[in-house]
C-alpha positions as CSV (number, residue, x, y, z in Angstrom):
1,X,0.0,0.0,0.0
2,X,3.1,2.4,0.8
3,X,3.9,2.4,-3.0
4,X,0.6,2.1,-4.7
5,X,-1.4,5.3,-5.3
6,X,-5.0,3.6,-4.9
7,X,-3.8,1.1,-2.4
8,X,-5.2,3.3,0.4
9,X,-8.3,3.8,-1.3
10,X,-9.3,0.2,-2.5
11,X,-8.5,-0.7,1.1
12,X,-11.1,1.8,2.6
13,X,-13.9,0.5,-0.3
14,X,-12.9,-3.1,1.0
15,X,-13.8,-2.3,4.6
16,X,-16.8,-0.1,4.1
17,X,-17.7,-3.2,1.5
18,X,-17.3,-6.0,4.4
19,X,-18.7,-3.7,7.0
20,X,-21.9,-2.9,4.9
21,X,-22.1,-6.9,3.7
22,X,-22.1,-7.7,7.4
23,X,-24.7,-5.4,8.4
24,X,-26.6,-6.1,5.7
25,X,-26.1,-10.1,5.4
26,X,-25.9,-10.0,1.8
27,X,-22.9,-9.9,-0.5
28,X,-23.6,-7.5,-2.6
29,X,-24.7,-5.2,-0.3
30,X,-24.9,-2.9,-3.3
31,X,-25.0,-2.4,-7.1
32,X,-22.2,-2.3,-9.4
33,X,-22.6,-0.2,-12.3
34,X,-21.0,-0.9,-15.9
35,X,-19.6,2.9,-15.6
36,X,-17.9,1.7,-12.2
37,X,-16.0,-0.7,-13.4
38,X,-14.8,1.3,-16.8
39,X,-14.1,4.8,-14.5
40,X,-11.9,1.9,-11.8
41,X,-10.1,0.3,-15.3
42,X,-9.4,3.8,-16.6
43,X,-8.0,5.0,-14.1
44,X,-5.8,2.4,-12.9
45,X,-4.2,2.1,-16.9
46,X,-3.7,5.8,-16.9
47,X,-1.6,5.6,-13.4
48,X,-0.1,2.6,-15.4
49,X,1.0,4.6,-18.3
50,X,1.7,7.6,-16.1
51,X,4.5,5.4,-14.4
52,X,5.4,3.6,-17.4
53,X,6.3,7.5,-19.2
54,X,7.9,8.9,-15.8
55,X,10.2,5.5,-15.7
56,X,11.1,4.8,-19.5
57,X,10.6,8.7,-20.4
58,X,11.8,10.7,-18.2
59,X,14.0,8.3,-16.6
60,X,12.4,9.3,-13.0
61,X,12.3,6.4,-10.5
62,X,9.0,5.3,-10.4
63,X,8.8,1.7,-9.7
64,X,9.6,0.7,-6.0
65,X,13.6,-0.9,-6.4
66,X,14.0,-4.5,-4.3
């Protein structure tokens, strides 16, 4: 999560998600929209490409180094 840009974010959805499912004893305790899932998949391929350009482009560090 320390490297990830929506690390902190997916975690907060995944809790309010478990914590509603609980509460309401159903999986799904909501709908999921097509839009949802195209706004998630754009945004996560533009941090992608973001990265991608600051690392091969620019040369900037911006992949975590093990």
């Amino acid at each position: 999560m320390q490297w990830h840009a929506f690390g902190p974010v997916v975690a907060a959805i995944l809790i309010s998600w478990s914590v509603l499912a609980i509460q309401q004893r159903r999986l799904m305790p909501f709908a999921i929209h097509a839009w949802h899932l195209i706004a998630a998949a754009v945004a996560l391929i533009s941090y992608w490409l973001v990265r991608l350009g600051l690392n091969f482009g620019l040369g900037m560090q911006a992949f975590p180094m093990y």
